[in-house]
C-alpha positions as CSV (number, residue, x, y, z in Angstrom):
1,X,102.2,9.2,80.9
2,X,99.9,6.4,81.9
3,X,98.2,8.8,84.7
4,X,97.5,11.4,81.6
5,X,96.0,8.6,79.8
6,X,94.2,7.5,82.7
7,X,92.5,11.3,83.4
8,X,92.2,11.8,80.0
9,X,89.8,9.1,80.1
10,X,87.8,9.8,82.8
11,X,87.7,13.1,81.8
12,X,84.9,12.7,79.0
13,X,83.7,8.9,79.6
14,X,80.2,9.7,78.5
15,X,81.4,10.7,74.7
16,X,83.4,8.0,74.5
17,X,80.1,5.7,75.2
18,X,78.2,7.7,73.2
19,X,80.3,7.8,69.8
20,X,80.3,3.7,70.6
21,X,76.8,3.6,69.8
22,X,75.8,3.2,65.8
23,X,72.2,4.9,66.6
24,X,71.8,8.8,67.1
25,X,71.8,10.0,70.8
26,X,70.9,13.6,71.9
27,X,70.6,15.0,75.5
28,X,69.0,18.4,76.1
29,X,68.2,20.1,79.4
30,X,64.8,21.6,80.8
31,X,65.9,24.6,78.6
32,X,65.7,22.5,75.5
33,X,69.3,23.1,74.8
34,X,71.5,20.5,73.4
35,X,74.1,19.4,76.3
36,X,75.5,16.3,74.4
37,X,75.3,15.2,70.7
38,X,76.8,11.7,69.7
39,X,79.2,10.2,65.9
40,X,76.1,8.8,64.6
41,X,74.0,11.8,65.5
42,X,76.4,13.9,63.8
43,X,76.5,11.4,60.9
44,X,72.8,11.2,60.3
45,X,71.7,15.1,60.6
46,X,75.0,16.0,59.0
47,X,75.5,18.8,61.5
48,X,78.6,18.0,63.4
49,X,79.0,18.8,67.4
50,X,80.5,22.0,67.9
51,X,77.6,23.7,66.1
52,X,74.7,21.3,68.0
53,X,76.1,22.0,71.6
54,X,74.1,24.5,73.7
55,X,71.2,25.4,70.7
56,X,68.1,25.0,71.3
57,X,66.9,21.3,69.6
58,X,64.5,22.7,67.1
59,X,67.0,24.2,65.4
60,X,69.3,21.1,65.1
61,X,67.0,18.3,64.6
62,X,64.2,19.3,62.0
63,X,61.4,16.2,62.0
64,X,58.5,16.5,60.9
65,X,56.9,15.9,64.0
66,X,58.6,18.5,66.3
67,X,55.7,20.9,66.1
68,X,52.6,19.2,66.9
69,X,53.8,15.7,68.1
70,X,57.2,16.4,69.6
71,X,58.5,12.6,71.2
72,X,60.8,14.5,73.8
73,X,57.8,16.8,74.8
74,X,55.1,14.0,75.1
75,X,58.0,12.3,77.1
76,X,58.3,15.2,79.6
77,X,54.7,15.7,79.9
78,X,53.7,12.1,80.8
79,X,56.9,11.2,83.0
80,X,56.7,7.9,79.9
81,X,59.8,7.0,77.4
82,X,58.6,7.2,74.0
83,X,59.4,3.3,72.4
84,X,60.1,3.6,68.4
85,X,58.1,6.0,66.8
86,X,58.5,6.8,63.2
87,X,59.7,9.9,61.8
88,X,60.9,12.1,59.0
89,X,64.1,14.5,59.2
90,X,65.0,17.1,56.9
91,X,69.6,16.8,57.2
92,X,71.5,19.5,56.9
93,X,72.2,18.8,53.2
94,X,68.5,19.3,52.7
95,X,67.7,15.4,52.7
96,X,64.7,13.6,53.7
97,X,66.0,10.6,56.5
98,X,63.0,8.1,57.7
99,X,63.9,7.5,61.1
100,X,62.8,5.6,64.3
101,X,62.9,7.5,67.7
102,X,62.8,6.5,71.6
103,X,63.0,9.3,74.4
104,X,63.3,9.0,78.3
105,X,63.8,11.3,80.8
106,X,67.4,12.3,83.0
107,X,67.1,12.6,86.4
108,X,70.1,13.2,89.2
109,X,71.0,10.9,91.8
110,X,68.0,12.8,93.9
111,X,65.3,12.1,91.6
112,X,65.2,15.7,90.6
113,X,64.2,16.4,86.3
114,X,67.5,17.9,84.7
115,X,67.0,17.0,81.1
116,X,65.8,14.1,78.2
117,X,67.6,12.1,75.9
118,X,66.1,10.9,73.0
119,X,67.8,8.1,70.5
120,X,67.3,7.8,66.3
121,X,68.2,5.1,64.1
122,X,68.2,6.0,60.3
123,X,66.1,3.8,58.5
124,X,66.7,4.6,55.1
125,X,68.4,1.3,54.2
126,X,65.3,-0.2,55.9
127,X,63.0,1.8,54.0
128,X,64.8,1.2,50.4
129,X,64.5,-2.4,51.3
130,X,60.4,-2.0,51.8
131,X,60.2,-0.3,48.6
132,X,62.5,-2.8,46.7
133,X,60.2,-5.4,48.3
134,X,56.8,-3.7,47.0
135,X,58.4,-3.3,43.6
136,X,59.2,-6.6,43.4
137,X,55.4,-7.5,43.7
138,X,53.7,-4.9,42.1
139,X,52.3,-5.6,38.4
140,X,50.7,-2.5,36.6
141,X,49.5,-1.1,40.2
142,X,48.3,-4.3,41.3
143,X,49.6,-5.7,44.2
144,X,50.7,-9.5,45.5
145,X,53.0,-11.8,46.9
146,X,50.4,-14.9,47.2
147,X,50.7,-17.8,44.7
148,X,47.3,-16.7,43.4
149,X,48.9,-13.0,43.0
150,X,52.1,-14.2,41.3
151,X,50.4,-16.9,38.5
152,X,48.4,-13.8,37.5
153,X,50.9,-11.8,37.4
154,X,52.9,-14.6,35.3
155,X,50.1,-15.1,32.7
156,X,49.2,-11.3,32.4
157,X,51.6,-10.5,29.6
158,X,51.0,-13.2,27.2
159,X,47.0,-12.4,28.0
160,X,47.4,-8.7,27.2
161,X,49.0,-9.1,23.7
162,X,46.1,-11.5,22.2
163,X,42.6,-9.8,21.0
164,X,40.8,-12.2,23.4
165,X,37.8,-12.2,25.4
166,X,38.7,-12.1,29.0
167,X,36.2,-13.4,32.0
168,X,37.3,-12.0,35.7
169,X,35.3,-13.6,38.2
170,X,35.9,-12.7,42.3
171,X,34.2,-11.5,44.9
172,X,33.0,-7.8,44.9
173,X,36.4,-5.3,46.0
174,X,39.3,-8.2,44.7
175,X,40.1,-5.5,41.8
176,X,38.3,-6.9,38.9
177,X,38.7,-3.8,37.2
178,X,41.9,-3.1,38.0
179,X,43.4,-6.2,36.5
180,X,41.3,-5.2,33.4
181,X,42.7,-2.1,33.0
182,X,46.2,-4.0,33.3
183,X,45.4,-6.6,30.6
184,X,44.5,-2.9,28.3
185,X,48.0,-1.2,29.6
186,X,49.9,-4.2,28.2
187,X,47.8,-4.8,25.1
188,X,48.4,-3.1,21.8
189,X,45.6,-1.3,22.5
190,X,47.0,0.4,25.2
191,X,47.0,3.9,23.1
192,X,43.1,3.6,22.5
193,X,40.7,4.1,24.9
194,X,39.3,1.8,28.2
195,X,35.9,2.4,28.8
196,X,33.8,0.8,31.4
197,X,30.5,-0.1,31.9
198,X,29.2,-1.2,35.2
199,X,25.9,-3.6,34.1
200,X,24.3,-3.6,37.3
201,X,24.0,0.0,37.3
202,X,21.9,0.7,34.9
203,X,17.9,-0.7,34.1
204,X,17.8,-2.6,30.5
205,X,16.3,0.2,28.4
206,X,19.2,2.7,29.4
207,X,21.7,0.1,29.3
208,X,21.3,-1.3,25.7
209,X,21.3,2.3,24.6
210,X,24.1,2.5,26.4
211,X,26.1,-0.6,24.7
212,X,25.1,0.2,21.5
213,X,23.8,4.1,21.0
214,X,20.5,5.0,19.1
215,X,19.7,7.3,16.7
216,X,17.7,10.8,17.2
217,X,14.2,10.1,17.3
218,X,14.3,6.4,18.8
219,X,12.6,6.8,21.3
220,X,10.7,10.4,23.1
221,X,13.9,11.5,24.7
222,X,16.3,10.9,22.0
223,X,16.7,14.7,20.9
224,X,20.1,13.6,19.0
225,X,22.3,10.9,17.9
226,X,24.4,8.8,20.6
227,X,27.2,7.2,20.5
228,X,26.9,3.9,22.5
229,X,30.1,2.1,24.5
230,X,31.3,-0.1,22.0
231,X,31.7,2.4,19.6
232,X,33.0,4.8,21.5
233,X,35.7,2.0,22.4
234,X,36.7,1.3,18.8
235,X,40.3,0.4,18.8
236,X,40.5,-0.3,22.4
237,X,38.3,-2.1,25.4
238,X,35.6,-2.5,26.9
239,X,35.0,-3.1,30.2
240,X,31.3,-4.9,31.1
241,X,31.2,-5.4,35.0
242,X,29.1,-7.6,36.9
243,X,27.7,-9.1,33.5
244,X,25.9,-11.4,35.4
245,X,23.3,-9.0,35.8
246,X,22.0,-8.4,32.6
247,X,18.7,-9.5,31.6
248,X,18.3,-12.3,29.2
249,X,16.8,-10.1,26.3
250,X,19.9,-8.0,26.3
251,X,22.5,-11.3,26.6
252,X,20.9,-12.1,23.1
253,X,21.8,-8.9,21.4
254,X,25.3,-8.9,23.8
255,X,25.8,-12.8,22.2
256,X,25.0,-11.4,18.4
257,X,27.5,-7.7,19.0
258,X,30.5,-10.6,20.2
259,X,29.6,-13.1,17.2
260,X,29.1,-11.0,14.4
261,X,31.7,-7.8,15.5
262,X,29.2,-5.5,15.0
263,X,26.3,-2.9,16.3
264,X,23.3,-2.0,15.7
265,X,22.2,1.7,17.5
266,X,18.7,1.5,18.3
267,X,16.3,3.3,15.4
268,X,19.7,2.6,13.0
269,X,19.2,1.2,9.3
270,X,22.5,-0.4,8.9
271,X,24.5,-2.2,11.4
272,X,28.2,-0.6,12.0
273,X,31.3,-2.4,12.4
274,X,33.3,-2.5,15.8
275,X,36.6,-3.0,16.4
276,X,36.9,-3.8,20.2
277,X,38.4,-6.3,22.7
278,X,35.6,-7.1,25.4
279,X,36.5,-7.9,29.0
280,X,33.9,-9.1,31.5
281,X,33.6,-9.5,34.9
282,X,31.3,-10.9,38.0
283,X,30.8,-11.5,41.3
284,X,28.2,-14.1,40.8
285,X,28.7,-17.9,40.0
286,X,28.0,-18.0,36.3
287,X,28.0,-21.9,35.9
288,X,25.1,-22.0,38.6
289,X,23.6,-18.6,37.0
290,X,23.7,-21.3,33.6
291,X,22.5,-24.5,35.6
292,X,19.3,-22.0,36.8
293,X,18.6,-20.8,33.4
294,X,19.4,-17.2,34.4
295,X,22.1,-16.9,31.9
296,X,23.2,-18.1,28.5
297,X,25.2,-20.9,27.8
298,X,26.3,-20.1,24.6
299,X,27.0,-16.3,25.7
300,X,29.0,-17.6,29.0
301,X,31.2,-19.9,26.8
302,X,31.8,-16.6,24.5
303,X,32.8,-14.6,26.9
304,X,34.8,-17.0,29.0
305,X,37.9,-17.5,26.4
306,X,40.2,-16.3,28.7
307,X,39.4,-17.0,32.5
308,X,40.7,-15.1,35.6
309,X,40.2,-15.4,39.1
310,X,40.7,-13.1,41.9
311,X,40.5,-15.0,45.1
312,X,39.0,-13.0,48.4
313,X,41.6,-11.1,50.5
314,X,41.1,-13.6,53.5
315,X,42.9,-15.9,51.1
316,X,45.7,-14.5,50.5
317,X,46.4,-12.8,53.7
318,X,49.9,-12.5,53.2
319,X,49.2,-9.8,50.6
320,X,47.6,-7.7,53.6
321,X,51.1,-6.2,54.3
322,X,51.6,-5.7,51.2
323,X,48.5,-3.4,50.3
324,X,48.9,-1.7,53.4
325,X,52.0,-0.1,52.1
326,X,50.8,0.5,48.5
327,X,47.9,2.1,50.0
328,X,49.5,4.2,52.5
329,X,52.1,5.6,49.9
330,X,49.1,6.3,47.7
331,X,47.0,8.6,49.8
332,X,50.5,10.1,51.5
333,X,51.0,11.3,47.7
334,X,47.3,12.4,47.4
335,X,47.0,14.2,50.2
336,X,50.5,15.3,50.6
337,X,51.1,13.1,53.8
338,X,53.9,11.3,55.7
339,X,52.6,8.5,57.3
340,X,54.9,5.9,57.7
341,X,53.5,2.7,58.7
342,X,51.1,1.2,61.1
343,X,51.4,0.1,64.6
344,X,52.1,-3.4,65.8
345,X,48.7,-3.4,67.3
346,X,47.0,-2.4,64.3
347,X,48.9,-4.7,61.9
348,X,48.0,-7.9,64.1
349,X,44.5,-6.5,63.7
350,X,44.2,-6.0,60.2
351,X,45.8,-9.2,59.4
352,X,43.3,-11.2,61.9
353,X,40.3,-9.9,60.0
354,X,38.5,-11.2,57.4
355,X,37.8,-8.3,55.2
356,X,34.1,-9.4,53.9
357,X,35.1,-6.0,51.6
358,X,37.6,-7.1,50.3
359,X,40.7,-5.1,49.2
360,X,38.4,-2.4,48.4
361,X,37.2,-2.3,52.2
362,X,41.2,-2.3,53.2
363,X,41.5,0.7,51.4
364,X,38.7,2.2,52.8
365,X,40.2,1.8,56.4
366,X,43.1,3.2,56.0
367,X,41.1,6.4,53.9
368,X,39.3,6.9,56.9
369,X,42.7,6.7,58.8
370,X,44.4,9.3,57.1
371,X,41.7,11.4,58.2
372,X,42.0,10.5,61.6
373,X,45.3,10.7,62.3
374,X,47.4,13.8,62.9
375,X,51.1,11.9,64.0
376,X,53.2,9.7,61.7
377,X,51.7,6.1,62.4
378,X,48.2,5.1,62.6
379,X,46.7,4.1,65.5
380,X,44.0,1.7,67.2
381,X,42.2,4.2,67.6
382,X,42.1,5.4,64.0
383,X,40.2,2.3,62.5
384,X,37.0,2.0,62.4
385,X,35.0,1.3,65.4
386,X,34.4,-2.5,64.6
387,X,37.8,-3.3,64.1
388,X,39.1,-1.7,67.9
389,X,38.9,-3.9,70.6
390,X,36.3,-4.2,73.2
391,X,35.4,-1.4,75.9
392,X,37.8,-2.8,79.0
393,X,40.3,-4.6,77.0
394,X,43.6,-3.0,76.9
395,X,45.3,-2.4,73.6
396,X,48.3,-4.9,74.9
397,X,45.9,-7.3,75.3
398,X,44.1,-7.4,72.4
399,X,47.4,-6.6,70.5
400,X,48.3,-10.3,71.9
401,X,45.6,-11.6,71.1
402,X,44.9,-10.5,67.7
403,X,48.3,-12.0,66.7
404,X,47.9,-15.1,68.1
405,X,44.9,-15.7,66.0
406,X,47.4,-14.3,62.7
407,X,49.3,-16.8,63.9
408,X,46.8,-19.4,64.1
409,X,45.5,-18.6,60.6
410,X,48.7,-18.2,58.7
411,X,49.5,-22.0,59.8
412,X,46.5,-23.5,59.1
413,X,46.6,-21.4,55.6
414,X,49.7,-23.1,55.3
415,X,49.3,-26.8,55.9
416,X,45.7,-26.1,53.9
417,X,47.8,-25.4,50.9
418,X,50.4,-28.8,51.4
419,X,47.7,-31.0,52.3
420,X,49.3,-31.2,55.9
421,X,52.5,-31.6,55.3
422,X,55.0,-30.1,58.2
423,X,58.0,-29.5,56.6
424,X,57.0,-27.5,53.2
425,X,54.4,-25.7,56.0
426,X,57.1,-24.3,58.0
427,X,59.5,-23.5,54.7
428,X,56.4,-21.4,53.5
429,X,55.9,-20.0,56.7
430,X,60.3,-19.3,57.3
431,X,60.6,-21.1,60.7
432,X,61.9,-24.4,61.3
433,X,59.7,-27.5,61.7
434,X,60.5,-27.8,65.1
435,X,59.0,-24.0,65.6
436,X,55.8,-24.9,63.8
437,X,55.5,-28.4,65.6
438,X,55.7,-26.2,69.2
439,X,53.3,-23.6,67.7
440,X,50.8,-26.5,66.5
441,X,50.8,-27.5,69.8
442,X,50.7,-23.8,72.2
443,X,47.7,-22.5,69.8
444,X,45.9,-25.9,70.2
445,X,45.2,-26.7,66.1
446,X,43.7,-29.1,64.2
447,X,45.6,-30.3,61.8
448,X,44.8,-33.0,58.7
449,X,45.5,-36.8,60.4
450,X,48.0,-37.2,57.7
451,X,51.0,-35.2,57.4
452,X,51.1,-35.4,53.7
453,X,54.8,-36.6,52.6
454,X,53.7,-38.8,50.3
455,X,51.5,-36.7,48.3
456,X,53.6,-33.4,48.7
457,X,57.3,-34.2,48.6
């Protein structure tokens, strides 16, 4: 009996190690036929053994990139293993499985080619935790895990339900508009109309006509009544961005329209009521643009009821991820895509940059990206020339290197925010303090003289 055992072992060894493993394992051989199919391989595609033995892999494994960025193929053709590339397979149910796949190449004891083997882990608990995470930090499409992100988010509500007039100020590409358009979603207004006006756009003459209409006959090109913006936003909001830009004449008729709640359209008799909630928004400093004499006081303090700020993206870098995702399942649904992430190299790149664009710039990359790219995961060499590193440098090196400056940054970020202090640094950061202590150390900072316990406890 114990000799059966025995042979009955060594009979089949290699399924025995195989159904051990939890990830997916399939062999094939230079005809592309399936010579061994593992538990979890069977579990995953949800086609058992018996039928995967001997067919051809394209008709057992169905991902999406078997026909024009096959892993096993690129792996016979180079001589390379393919390391963790991402992937979509359709089950035999007819279900969608994100996946992660590494391939190598099986050779006999003479060197000889006899076959490839290629490995996938189902990454659909992974994936439902990505999404959970993005959900968690996503406000009326906006996006954000920073402090800044979150005390907006916070105040947004309570914002949205009163009539008043809201002030956004942030660089150019933070998403002024964007959070205006939230502050209308949430408002009882939400079921009337938001209409924008970008101020810079537009020279004075054609923007006051603009604001507040005119009658036919005005002026030599008025052939017929117009309805200007506010009007046309009765009941809802208006949008005026980059208000900073509007000459002085116009902030006196802009200051009389918020006082007095009403319009007059230019050639018009009688001035008509409006019914409108007004949010602004600039790129400029208005307190200076007030110190200069460029821009009213009293029209400043009427618009500024309600203040916002949206801070650049290079302050609140830990958002980068973040967006990256968003932006990625937006243009994958646009363009009826599956790109599932970025590379490592590409990650430690985005996050080292400063992103003078802001989030709209972000975007922008990863637009151009899409276009670019033809597998599952954008590249290096899909970004924009700027962004990819020198001619002679090799993508493991300035993968290295552009993560030791994310590193660098995200700690002095840190101990920025708690006035030096070590042990709240690290907690924000998730390592101990004896890991950011080391790190302080290898990446050669400067940190504040004082470790601030006593201010920060």
């Amino acid at each position: 009996m114990s000799i059966k055992i025995k042979d009955s072992f060594r009979a089949d060894p290699q399924d025995v190690i195989l159904d051990s493993i939890n990830e997916g394992v399939f062999t094939v051989d230079t005809d592309w036929r399936i010579t061994s199919f593992n538990r979890a391989a069977e579990r995953i595609t949800g086609i058992g053994k018996n039928d995967a033995l001997h067919r051809p892999c394209s008709d057992v494994f169905h991902a999406n990139i078997c026909q024009n960025n096959c892993a096993l193929r690129k792996t016979f053709e180079t001589g390379k293993p393919v390391v963790h590339v991402t992937a979509h397979i359709v089950t035999n149910d007819g279900i969608t499985v994100p996946i992660r796949i590494s391939t190598a190449i099986l050779k006999d004891r003479d060197g000889r080619v006899i076959g490839g083997v290629e490995t996938f882990q189902d990454l659909s608990q992974v994936e439902q935790l990505r999404k959970e995470l993005l959900k968690r930090h996503t406000f009326e499409d906006m996006v954000g895990a920073s402090p800044a992100m979150k005390s907006i988010f916070e105040i947004l509500p309570p914002i949205a339900e009163s009539s008043s007039t809201v002030l956004i100020e942030g660089p150019s590409g933070t998403g002024k508009e964007l959070l205006a358009r939230a502050v209308h979603d949430l408002s009882p207004r939400r079921k009337k109309r938001f209409v924008a006006v970008n101020c810079a756009a537009l020279p004075d003459t054609l923007l006051e006509s603009e604001f507040f209409g005119h009658k036919a006959g005005a002026f030599t090109d008025a052939k017929r009544d117009k309805m200007g913006r506010f009007l046309y936003a009765s009941g809802g909001t208006i949008f005026l961005d980059e208000i900073g830009d509007i000459s002085p004449a116009l902030q006196v008729r802009l200051l009389r329209v918020l006082q007095e709640r009403q319009v007059e359209p230019l050639g018009a008799i009688e001035p008509v009521r409006i019914d409108v909630r007004v949010i602004a928004a600039t790129n400029r400093d208005l307190t200076k643009l007030v110190e200069q004499g460029k821009f009213r006081e009293d029209l400043y303090y009427r618009i500024r009821v309600i203040r916002l700020f949206l801070p650049s993206l290079k302050e609140r870098r830990e958002d980068i991820p973040l967006l990256i995702d968003h932006i990625i399942g937006k243009y994958n649904r646009i363009q009826g895509r599956n790109i599932s992430g970025i590379s490592p190299d590409v990650a430690a790149t985005l996050m080292a940059y400063d992103f003078p664009g802001n989030v709209r710039e972000l975007e922008n990359i990863i637009e151009q990206a899409f276009v670019l790219c033809r597998s599952d995961t954008i590249e290096l060499k899909h970004l924009p020339v700027e962004l990819r590193p020198p001619h002679g440098f090799s993508s493991d090196h300035a993968g290295t290197n552009n993560i030791r400056e994310m590193e660098k940054q995200l700690i002095v970020e840190a101990l920025r925010k708690y006035g030096g202090n070590r042990k709240r640094a690290a907690r924000e950061l998730g390592i101990d303090a004896s890991t950011l202590y080391r790190k302080i150390k290898d990446l050669e900072l400067e940190v504040p003289p004082r470790d601030g316990r006593t201010r920060n406890r």
